[in-house]
N, C-alpha and C positions, 0 to 999 in steps of 0.2 A: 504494500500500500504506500503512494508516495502522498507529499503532504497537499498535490494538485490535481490528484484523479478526478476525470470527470469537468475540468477547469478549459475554458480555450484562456488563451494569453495571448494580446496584439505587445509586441515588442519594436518598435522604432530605434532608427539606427543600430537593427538588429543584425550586420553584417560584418562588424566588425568593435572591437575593442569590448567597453561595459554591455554594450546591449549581446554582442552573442555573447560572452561570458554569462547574461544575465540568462537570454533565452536557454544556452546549455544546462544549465539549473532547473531550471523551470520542466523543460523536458523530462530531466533526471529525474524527476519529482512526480510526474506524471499525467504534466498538461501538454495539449495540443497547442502548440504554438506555431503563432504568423509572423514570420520575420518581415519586417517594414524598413524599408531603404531607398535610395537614391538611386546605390549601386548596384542594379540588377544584376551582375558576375559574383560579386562573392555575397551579396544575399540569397541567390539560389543558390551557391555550394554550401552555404551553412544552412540553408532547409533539406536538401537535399542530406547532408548528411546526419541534421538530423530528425528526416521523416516528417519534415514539418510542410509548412505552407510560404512561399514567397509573395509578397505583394511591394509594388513598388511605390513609394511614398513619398513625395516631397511635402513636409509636416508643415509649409509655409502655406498650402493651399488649403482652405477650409472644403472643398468641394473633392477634391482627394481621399480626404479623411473622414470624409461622410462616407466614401462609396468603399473603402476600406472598410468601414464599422459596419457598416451595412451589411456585410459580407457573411460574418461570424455572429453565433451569440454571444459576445465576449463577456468574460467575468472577471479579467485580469488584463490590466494595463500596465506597461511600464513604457514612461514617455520618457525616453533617450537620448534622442536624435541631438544633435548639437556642433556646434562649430566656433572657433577660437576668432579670435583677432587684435595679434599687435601691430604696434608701428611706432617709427621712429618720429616722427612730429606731426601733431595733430593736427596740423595746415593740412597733412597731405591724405589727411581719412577722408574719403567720398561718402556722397550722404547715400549711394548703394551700399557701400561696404556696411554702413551702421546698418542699412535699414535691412539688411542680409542678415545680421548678428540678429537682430529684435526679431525677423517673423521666423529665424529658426528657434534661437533660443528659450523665446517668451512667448510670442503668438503660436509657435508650436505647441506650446504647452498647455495655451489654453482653448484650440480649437479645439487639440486631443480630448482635453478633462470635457469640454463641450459634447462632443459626440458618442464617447464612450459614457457619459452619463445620459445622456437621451437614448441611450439604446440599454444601458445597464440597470434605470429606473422600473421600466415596467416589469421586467424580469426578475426584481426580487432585491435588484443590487450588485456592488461588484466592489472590488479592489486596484486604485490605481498610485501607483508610486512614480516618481518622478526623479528624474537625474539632475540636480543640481549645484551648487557647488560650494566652498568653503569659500570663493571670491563672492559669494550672495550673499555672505556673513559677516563679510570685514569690507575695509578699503582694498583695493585691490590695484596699485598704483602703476604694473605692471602691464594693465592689459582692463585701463576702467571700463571701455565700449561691453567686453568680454563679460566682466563684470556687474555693470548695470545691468545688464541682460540678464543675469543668473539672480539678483537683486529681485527683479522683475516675476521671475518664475518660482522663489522662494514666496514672495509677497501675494502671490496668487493661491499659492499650495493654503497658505493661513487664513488667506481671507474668504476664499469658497470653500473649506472647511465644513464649514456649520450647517449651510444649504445641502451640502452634498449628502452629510452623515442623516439628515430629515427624510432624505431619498435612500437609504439604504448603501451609499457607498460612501468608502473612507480614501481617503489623499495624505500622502504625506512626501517629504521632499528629502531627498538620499545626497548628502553634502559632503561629497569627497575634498580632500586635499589636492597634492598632483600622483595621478595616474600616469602609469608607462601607460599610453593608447595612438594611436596615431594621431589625436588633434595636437600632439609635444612635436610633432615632426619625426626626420628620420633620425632613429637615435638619439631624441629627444629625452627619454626617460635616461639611459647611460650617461647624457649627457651631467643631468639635474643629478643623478649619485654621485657623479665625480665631480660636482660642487657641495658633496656631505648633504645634500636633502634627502630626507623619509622618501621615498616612494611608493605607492601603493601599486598594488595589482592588479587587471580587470576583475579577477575573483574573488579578489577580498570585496570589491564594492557590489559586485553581483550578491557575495553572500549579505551584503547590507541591504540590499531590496530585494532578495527572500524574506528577512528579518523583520522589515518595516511590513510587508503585505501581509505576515502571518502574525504581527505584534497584538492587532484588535484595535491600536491605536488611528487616532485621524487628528488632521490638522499640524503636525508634528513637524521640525527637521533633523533629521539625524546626520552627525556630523561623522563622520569616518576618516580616521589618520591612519599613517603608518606607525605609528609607535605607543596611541592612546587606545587607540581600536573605536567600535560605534558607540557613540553617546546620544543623550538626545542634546539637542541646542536648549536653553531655556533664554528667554526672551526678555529683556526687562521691561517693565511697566513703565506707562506715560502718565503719568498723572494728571487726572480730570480729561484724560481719552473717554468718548464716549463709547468705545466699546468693550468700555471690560475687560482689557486686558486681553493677550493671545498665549494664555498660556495652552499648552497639549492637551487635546482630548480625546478621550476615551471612545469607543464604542460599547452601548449594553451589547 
């Protein structure tokens, strides 16, 4: 008995790095999963090997991602998909390149939680976690476009939280540090060790959104290091916010 029998799972940017690491899991566990990608070559060799379903997804199109959701009865989301962006002086960022960062990073994230919950509500409910980042937690001086972005899709996880868990499904947002994955570049991750930083692995953060979709909890971020392990984020209050605070909750 795996902990998904009986489960479909949509997985974006499921052809490489966190997402197949995550869909491999997922499988192993004993859901049907839809790898979602860009890359139709190595998204079909990771269905293919493992027995799943390929669908090809650019997460910036809301009409995409209808016709993907539509597809399955999903009861398990994990919205992945994501893409980096530095540069050396901010004269020379184009207002595509930004607006490329926001409808992957952010707008992906919430046409995703959009559509997997209108197809996940009448059915009872579902489970969707989300890839986001330890630069949606901090200043992120590195790479702020990157950043904001992940800011963005952290801010979304907390605050359609509460709507969602009324409908039966729970969100929460999987906050890595730096992963060896292909958005580091080539040799990007060897790089970042032989400057002495932690590095995580795609599998350590996959096994952190196992962790998050089987907690009970919603509305949450969990933050994931190399050397701390998953914790959850706890958030500090605003005072005289009129919404009561975003501390983590629960599902009965």
């Amino acid at each position: 008995m795996g902990l998904f029998d009986a489960e479909i799972a949509l997985v974006t940017g499921g052809a490489s790095g966190i997402g197949e690491a995550t869909a491999r899991l997922l499988a192993a566990e004993g859901a049907q999963v839809v790898i979602a990608d860009v890359n139709e070559d190595l998204g079909q060799q990771v269905a293919d090997d493992l027995g799943a379903r390929f669908a090809r997804l650019d997460v910036s199109s809301g009409s995409q991602y209808r016709e993907v959701v539509d597809s399955e009865a999903f009861t398990i989301g994990v919205l992945n998909a994501g893409i980096g962006l530095r540069y050396d002086n901010l004269d020379d960022v184009t207002d595509e390149a930004i607006m490329r960062a926001l409808s992957i990073n952010t707008f992906g994230v919430m046409a995703g939680t959009r559509e997997l919950a209108r197809s996940m509500a009448p059915r009872g409910g579902g489970r969707i976690s989300v890839t986001a980042s330890m630069a949606g937690l901090v200043s992120h001086p590195h790479s702020p476009v990157y950043g904001a972005t992940k800011w963005g899709a952290v801010g979304w996880v907390l605050s359609i939280a509460p709507s969602l868990q009324a409908r039966g499904i729970s969100i929460n947002a999987i906050c890595p540090g730096i992963v060896d994955t292909p958005i580091l570049g080539p040799g990007g991750g060897d790089m970042m060790r032989g400057m002495g930083m932690a590095v995580l692995t795609a599998d350590e953060v996959a096994a952190a959104h196992i962790g998050a979709l089987t907690s009970g909890n919603t509305g949450v971020a969990f933050t994931v290091q190399a050397i701390r392990g998953v914790n959850v984020h706890v958030f500090a209050e605003v005072e005289g916010y009129q919404s009561g605070g975003s501390a983590p909750g629960t599902r009965d």
